[in-house]
N, C-alpha and C positions, 0 to 999 in steps of 0.2 A: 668856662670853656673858652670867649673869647679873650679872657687874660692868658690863658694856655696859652692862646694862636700867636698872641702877641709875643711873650716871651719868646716860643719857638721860633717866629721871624727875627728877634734880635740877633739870637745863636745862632741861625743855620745861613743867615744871611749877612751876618757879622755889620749889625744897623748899630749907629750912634744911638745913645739912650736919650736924644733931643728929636728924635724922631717924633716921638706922639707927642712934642711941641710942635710939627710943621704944622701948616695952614691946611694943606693939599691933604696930608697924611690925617687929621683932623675932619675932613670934610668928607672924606673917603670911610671913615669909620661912620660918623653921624648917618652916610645916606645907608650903609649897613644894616643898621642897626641904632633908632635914633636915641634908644633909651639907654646905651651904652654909655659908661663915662670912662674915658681913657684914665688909666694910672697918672701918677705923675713922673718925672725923669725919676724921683728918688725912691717911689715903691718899687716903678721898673727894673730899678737896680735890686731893691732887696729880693724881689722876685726873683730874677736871675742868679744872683747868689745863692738862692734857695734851690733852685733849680741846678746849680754847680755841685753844691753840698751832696745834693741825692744823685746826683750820675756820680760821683765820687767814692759815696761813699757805697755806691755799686759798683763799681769797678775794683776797689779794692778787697772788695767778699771775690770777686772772680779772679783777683789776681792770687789771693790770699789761698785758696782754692789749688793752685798750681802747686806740682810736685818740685817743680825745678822752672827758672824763667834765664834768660838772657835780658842785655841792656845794651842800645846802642847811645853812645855819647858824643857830643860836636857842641864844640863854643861857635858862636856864631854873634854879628856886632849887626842893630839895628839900624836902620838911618839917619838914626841921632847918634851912633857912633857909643851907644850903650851895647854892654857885651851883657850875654849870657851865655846859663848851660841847660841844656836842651839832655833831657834822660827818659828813653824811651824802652819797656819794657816789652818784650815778646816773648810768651809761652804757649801750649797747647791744653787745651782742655778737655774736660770728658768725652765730649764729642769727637776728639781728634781733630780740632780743628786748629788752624794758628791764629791767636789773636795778639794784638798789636793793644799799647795804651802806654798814654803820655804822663810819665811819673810826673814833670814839674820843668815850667821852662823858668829857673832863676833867675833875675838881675845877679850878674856878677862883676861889684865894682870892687870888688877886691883883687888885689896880683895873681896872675895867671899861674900861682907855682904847683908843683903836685900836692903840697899839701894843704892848700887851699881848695883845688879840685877835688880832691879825696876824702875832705869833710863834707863836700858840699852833694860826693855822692853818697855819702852814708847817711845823710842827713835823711836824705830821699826816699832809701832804701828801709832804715827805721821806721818814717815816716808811712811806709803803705808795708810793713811787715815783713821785707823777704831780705835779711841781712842774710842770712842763712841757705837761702835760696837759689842765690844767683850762680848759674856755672859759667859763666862767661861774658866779657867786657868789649865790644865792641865799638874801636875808635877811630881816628886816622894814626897817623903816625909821627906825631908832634911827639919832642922828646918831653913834656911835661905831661902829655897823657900816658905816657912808655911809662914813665917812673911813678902818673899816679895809681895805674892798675897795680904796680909791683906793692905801692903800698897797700892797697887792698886786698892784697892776694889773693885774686881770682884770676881765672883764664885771661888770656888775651887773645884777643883776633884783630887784624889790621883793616880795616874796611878795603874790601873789594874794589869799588869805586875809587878811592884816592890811590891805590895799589897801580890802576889803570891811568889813572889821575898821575903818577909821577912819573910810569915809565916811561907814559909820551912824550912828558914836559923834557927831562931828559935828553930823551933821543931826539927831540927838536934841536936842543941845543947843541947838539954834536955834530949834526949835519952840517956841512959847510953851503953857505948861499940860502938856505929854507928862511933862516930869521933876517934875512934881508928881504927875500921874496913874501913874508907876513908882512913886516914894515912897512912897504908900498900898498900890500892889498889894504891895511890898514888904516891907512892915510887916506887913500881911496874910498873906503867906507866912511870912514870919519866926513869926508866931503858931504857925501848924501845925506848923514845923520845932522850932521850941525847948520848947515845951509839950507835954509827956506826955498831958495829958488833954485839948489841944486835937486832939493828934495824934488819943487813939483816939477820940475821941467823931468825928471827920470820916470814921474808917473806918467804925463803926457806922451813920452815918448812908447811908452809901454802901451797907454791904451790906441798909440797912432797903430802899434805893428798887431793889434788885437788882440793882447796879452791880459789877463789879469793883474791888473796896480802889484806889486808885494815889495814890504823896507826894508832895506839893508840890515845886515846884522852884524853887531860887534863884538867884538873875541873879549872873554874877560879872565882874565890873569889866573884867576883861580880854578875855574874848570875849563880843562883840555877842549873838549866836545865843543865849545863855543868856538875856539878856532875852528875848529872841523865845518862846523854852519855858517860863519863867515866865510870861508873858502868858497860850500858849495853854493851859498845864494849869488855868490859874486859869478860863479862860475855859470849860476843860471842865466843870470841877466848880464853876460856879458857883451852881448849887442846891443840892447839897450843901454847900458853904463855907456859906450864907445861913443855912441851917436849923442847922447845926452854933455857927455865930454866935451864934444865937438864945437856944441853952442853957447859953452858955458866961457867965462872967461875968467881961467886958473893956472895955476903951474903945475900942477899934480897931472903928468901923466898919466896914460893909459898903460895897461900889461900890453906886453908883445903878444903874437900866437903861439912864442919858445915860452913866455912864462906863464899862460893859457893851460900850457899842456901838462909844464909843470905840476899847477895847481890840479888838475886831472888825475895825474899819475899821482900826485899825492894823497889824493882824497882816495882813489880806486886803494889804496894800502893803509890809509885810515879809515874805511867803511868799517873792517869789521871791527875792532875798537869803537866803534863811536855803536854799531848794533851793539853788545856786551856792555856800556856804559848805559844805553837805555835799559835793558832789561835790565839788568842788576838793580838800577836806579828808580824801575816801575816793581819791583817784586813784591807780591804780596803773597809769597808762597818761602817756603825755607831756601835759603839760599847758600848756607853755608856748604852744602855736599855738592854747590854749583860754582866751587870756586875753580877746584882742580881742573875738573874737565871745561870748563870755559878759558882757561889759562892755555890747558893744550890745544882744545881747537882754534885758540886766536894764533899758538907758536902752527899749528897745520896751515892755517889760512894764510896769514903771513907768506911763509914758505911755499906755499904754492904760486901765490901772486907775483914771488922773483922770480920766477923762471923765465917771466913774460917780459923782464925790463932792461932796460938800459944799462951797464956796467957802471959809468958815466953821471948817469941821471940821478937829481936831487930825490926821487922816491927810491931810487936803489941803494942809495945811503941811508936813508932815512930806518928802509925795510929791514938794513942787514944792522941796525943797530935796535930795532925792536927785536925782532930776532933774538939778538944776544942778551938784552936784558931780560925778556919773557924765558929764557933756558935757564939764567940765574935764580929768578923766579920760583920758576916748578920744581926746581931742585929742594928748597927749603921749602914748598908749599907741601910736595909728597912726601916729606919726613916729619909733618906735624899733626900727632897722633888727632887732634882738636877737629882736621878738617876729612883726614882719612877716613877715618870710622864714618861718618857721615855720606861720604862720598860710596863707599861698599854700599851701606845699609839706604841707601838712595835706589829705588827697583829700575829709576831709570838710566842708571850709569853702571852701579858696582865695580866688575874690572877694568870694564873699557873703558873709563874715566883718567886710567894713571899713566902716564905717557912712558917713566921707567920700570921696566917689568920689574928689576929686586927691589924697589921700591914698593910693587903693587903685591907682590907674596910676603914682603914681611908687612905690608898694613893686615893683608890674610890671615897672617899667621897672628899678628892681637888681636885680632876678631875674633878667631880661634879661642883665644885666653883669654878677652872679658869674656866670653859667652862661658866658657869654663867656671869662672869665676864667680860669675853670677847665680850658674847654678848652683855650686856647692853653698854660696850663703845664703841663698831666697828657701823660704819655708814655701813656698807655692808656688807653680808652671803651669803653662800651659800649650797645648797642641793649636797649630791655625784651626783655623773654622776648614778651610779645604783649597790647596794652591792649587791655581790653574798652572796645567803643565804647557801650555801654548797662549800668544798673544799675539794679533796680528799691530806690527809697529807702523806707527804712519807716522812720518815725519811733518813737521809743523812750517812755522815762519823762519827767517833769518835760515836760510837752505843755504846762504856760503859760508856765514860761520857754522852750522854743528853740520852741513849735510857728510862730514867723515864719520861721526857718530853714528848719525842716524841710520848711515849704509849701512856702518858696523852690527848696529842692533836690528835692523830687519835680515843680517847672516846670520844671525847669533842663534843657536839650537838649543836644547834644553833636556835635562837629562832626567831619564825617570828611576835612575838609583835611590831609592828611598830606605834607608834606615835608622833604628832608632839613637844609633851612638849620636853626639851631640856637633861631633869635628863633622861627621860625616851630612848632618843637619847644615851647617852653615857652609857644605860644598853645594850640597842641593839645591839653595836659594840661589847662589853665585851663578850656577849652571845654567838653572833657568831663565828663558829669555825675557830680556828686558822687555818694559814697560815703554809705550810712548813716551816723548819727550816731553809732549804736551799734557800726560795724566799727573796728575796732583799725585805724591808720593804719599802723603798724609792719607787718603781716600785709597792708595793700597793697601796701609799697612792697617787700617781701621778694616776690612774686609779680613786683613790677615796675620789679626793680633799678635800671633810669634809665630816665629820657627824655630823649631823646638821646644824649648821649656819653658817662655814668657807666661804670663798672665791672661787670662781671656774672660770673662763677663756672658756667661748662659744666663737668660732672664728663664724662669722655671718652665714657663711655654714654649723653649727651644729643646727639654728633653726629653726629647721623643726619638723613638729607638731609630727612626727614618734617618733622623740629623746626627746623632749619635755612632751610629751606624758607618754614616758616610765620613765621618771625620776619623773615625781611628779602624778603617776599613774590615769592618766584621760583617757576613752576613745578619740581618734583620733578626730571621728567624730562633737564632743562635743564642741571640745578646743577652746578657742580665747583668748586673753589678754586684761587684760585693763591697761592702765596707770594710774601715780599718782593724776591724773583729773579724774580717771576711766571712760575714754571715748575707747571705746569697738575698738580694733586691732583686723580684721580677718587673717588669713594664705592666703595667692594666690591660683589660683586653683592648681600650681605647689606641693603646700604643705609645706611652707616655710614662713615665715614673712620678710617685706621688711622691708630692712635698712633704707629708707629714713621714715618708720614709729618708727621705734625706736632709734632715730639721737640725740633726744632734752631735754628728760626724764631721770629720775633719779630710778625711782620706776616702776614696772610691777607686774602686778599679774596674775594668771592663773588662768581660769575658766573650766568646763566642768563635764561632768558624773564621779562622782568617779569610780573608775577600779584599785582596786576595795573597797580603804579606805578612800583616804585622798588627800586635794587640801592644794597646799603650793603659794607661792607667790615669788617673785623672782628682783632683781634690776639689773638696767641695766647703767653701765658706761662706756660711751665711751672718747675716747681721744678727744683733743679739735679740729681735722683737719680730723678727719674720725669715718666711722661707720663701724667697722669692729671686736671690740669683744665686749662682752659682759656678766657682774658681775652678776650671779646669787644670790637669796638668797631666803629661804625659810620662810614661816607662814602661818597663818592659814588662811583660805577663804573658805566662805558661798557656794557649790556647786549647791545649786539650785533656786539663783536668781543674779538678775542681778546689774550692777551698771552705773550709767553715771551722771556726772558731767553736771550742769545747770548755765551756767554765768549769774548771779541774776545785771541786769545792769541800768544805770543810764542816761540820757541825759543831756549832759554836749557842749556848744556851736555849735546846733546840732548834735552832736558825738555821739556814743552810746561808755560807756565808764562802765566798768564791776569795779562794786565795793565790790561785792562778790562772792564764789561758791560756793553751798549746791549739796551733791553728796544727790542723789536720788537711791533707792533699789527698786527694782519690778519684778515683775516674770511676765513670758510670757503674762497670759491675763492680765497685769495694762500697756500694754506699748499701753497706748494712749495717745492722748494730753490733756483730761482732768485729767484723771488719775494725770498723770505727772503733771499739775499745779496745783491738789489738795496737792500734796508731797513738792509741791515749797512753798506754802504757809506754811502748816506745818514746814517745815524746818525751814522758815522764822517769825515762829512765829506771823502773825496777820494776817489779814483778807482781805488784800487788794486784789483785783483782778490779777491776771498777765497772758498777754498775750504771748507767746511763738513764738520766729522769728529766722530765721540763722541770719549769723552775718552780713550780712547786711542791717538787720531790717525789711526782709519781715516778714508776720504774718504767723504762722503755722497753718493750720487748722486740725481739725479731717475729717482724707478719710481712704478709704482702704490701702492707700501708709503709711500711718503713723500710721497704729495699726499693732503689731505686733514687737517683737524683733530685725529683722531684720535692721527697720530703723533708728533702738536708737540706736545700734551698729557700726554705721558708723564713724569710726574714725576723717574723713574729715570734716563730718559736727558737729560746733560751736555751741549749741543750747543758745540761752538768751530768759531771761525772764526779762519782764521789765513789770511794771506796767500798770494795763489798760489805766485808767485817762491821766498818763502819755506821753504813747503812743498816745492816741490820739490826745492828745494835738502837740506831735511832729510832727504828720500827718498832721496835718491843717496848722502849720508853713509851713511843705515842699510843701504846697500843692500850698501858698503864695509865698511861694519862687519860685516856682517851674514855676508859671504865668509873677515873675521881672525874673525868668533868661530862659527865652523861647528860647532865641535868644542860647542859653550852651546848653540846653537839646537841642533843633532840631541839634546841629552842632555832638552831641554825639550821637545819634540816626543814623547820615546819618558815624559818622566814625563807628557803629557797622554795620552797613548795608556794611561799604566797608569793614571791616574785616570778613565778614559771607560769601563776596564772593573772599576776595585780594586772590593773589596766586602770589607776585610780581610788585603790584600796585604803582607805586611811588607816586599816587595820595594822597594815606594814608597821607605819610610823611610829605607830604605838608600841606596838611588842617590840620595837629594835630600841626605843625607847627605854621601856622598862628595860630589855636587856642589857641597857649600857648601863643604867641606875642599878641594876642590882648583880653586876660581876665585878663589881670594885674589887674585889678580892680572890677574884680565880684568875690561875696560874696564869693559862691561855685568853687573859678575858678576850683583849683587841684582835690580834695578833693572824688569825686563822677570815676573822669578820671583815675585817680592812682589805684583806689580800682578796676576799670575795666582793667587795665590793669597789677594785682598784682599776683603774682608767686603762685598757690596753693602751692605750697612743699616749697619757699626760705619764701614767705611772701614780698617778695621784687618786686621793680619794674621790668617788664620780662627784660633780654636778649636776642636777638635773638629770639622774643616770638613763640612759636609752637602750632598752631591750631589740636584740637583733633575734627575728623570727624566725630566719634559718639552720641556727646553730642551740635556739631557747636560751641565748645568753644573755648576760649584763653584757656590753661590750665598752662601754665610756662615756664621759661627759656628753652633754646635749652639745657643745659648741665644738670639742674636739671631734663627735662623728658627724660634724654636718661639716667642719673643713675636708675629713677624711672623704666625705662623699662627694664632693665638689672636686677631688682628683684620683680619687677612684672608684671604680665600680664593682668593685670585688668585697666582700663583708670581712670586717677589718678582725676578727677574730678565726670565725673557718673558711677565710676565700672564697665561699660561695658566689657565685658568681650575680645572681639577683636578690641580695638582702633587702628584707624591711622592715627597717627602723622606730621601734616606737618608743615613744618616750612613757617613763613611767612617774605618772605622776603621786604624789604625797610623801616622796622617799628623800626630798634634798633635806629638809628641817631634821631629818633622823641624821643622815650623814653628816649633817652639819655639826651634828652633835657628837659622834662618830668619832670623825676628823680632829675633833678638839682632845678628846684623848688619848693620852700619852702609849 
């Protein structure tokens, strides 16, 4: 444990591994804990390496794990003037969350050319798995990073930051008098920075006027924003610089109060720039759908702040050539499909993000056609969990860069036209009003997996007819499901759908009273070892009639053996059984007669149990239809058969009699025993025994089989009806509503034996 602590202070405190050589650091551990013996420098290290290896090789199972990642790239030169490349990966995970990790900061003493760069990110990419992976490269705008994306062909994106990073540098340079007005302030600073007694004589002076001490800052070539801090610290302390000036003995004048104001007006038109270089520069949230609209609110801000200036003056030059570059800018930023789509599908931008309207309808109109798109090729969809049609917007920090926005989105209305077409889907999100500025978009869209036809993740205990219900707006009472046989799933009387009814299926759809527009459909994919979540997806469906699937079947070596299925539609008064085999013929196109039987070839007749919705809805029961002629013809065979095998039916008849009363009988075991030892040679031996004694929920032959008291039947294995009763309360053969389950014991050794024959 205290090797742990040690290691973890190395890492998180970034300690020399000569640490547990001090003295101090030595003595501090001893009065600890006296019986401890510090590592040496050299296990210290193996430790730590060991401890690299396993965050490592955890980070790559999670990286590995992503469907898709980004990379951002930057050389950068140490203090010793050693270069490297720095390759950072960013994707979202299960959670919907963003995470951030550091592929590998190389030593690169090799030439800077692209294709040097471009092995040494594929190296990387090999390296932790996602060659395949990556949709987009994010770099500055070095023509050797330009050409080594192109060799890896993958996206490109320009970093934001150097994006803001050149247009200032730029527009400094064009202004006439600014880079003589930095020069001075420059020099100026350099004074404080490099001189001992200019330094303390500035702090002195500072604590004479009751000021808090603070040092100079100095602009550095590469990042804009450091001029921007130089300016304003100078601009702070420009009475104390003046006075400190005064006693100092230098040639470096002071600014005037003309070039004071200057720096003033300069800064007032570099503020928001230098707020958009922090944020961008602090983001730990996605930031690519935050390029657009931070582009236009800096060209807003901008243009606001000249109205207030000087024609004349070093910021009104300055302003009108940010200005013109940032309009350059947004032109090529709103026609790149990479930042558009992100920008829409952002809850807190969407359209008011795009500064040129045909710009912002044809990024519309590809949202339009990926979402097209994507339906037609995804085998699953899915409906949101349930959009809020109102949000109240509150605007956050930095109120003079987005406060345009933000107005925007607290006007913004929201539209409650909901329908199931899919154009009409990605107007409805558009419509509805935006989200704060300040709400995580990730933490929207995890609330509200699609719109439309995406993918969504029911964990089994979200369906319940309540949740159900409210997502694809059906009265409660109404609701039930069919399958892709559209054979009719009710809810328990709990209010819930059993898992072992939605285990085997691929497709479900939803029925009931609209509540108050519109009935969608939904799919259902489970894992291949359990039923525990389940893929939604949405369409259109008939709300006021019904559906069930008819196995249209054939006799094939006595067997009834299904050689087609015509799904049948009917509303409440056609659910009879004439009804119903007027629809089968139809379906079937000719004339022939068909009788209607469950699936083990009884005949269905018309009674009061069989008209009425209720009984066609029954999940459990198999309905066939099989030809009159046909049937009867099979009836008269079994009927023949039924007279050579007298001696199989009386022995089956007296094991139903012992299992209507076993409770522990060993008698069973034995006569099913002999039965199977001595029908080696009849027609029927298995075949009628197996199907009596066959699992309603596995299909299979029982285990353990467990007699349900209410209906006096076998109903299935011991571990299939106690999953069954753990999600529903209904008896899994006649619905009854309080079945009791009892297990019969001395019959698995017989089954087992059973089961083994062919």
């Amino acid at each position: 444990m205290v090797d742990e602590a040690v290691v973890n202070m190395i890492i998180k405190d970034s300690q020399p591994f000569s640490v547990v050589e001090d003295v101090g650091f030595r003595e501090l551990m001893h009065l600890m804990d006296p019986n401890y013996i510090l590592p040496s420098r050299k296990a210290l290290k193996a430790m730590v390496d060991i401890k690299y290896q396993e965050a490592k090789e955890k980070a790559r199972e999670q990286v590995q794990k992503a469907v898709a990642v980004s990379l951002t790239s930057d050389m950068w030169t140490s203090i010793n003037m050693d270069a490297y490349l720095a390759v950072t990966c960013h994707f979202i995970d299960d959670e919907d969350q963003l995470c951030t990790t550091l592929l590998g900061v190389q030593h690169f003493p090799k030439a800077h050319t692209a294709e040097n760069l471009a092995a040494g990110h594929v190296q990387l990419m090999e390296e932790w798995g996602i060659r395949d992976k990556v949709k987009c490269l994010v770099t500055d705008g070095a023509s050797n990073m330009n050409a080594c994306v192109r060799q890896l062909n993958v996206r490109h994106a320009i970093c934001i930051a150097h994006t803001i990073n050149l247009i200032v540098h730029k527009s400094f340079d064009d202004v006439e008098g600014l880079n003589e007005l930095r020069q001075k302030c420059r020099r100026l600073v350099t004074l404080f920075r490099t001189s001992t007694t200019a330094k303390e004589r500035l702090v002195q002076v500072q604590e004479q006027m009751g000021r808090q001490p603070y040092k100079m800052i100095i602009e550095v070539d590469t990042r804009w924003n450091s001029t921007f801090l130089m300016l304003q610290r100078l601009y702070e302390l420009r009475e104390p610089v003046g006075a400190a000036l005064a006693s100092l003995k230098t040639d470096i004048t002071p600014l005037t109060a003309a070039e004071y104001d200057s720096v003033n007006n300069t800064l007032s038109v570099l503020a928001p720039f230098h707020q958009a270089t922090v944020e961008v520069s602090a983001e730990k949230r996605v930031s690519s759908s935050k390029v657009i609209p931070l582009m236009k609110m800096l060209h807003h801000a901008i243009t606001n702040k000249m109205h207030t200036m000087n024609a004349s003056t070093i910021a009104r030059q300055l302003g009108d050539n940010l200005v013109r570059r940032l309009r350059d800018h947004m032109s090529s930023l709103e026609s790149a499909g990479g930042l558009t789509m992100p920008t829409l599908l952002d809850p807190r931008f969407k359209k008011l993000g795009f500064e040129n309207a045909t710009r912002r309808q044809e990024a519309v109109n590809r949202l339009k056609n990926e979402c097209a798109n994507v339906i037609r090729h995804e085998a699953s969809s899915a409906p949101p969990d349930q959009l809020q049609n109102t949000r109240e917007a509150q605007s956050g920090g930095n109120s003079e860069l987005w406060w345009l926005l933000d107005d925007a989105i607290n006007s913004s209305g929201s539209s409650s036209s909901v329908v199931a077409d899919d154009v009409i889907e990605v107007d409805r999100y558009l419509a509805e009003m935006n989200i704060s500025r300040d709400e995580d978009p990730l933490v929207y869209w995890h609330g509200h997996k699609a719109i439309g036809r995406k993918t969504v993740i029911l964990k089994i205990d979200d369906m319940c007819i309540d949740r159900i219900a409210r997502i694809f707006q059906v009265t409660t009472a109404s609701l039930y499901i069919t399958d892709a046989c559209n054979v009719a799933i009710l809810p328990t009387d709990g209010g819930c759908f059993s898992s072992l009814d939605l285990s085997d299926c691929a497709h479900y759809e939803v029925h009931g009273e609209e509540a108050p527009s519109r009935q969608f459909a939904f799919r259902h994919s489970l894992p291949p070892s359990t039923a525990n979540t389940a893929q939604l997806t949405r369409a259109v469906s008939a709300p006021s009639s019904f559906q069930r699937s008819i196995h249209v079947s054939d006799i094939m070596d006595g067997n009834l053996i299904s050689i087609r299925v015509v799904v049948v539609r009917f509303v409440d008064a056609e659910a009879t059984v004439s009804v119903i085999v007027e629809k089968v013929k139809t379906a079937m196109g000719n004339s022939e007669d068909y009788i209607l039987t469950d699936t083990l070839g009884n005949e269905i007749v018309e009674s009061d149990g069989t008209t009425g919705v209720f009984y066609w809805k029954q999940n459990a029961r198999r309905i066939r239809a099989i030809e009159r002629s046909a049937f009867r013809q099979w009836r008269r065979r079994g009927s023949r058969s039924r007279n050579e095998q007298s001696e199989v039916l009386s022995l089956r008849d007296t094991v139903e009699e012992l299992l209507d009363a076993s409770h522990g009988l060993d008698e069973v075991t034995r006569k099913i025993t002999d039965f199977v030892a001595a029908s080696r040679d009849v027609a029927l031996q298995n075949t009628e025994i197996k199907q009596a004694f066959t699992c309603l929920i596995c299909r299979d032959t029982m285990t353990e089989p467990m007699f349900s008291s209410c209906c006096r039947s076998l109903v299935g294995c011991r571990m299939c009806v106690k999953e069954w009763g753990n999600t529903s309360k209904l008896c899994c053969k006649c619905r009854d509503e309080k079945p009791v389950y009892t297990e019969v014991a001395g019959l698995s050794a017989a089954l087992a034996c059973l089961k083994s024959r062919p």
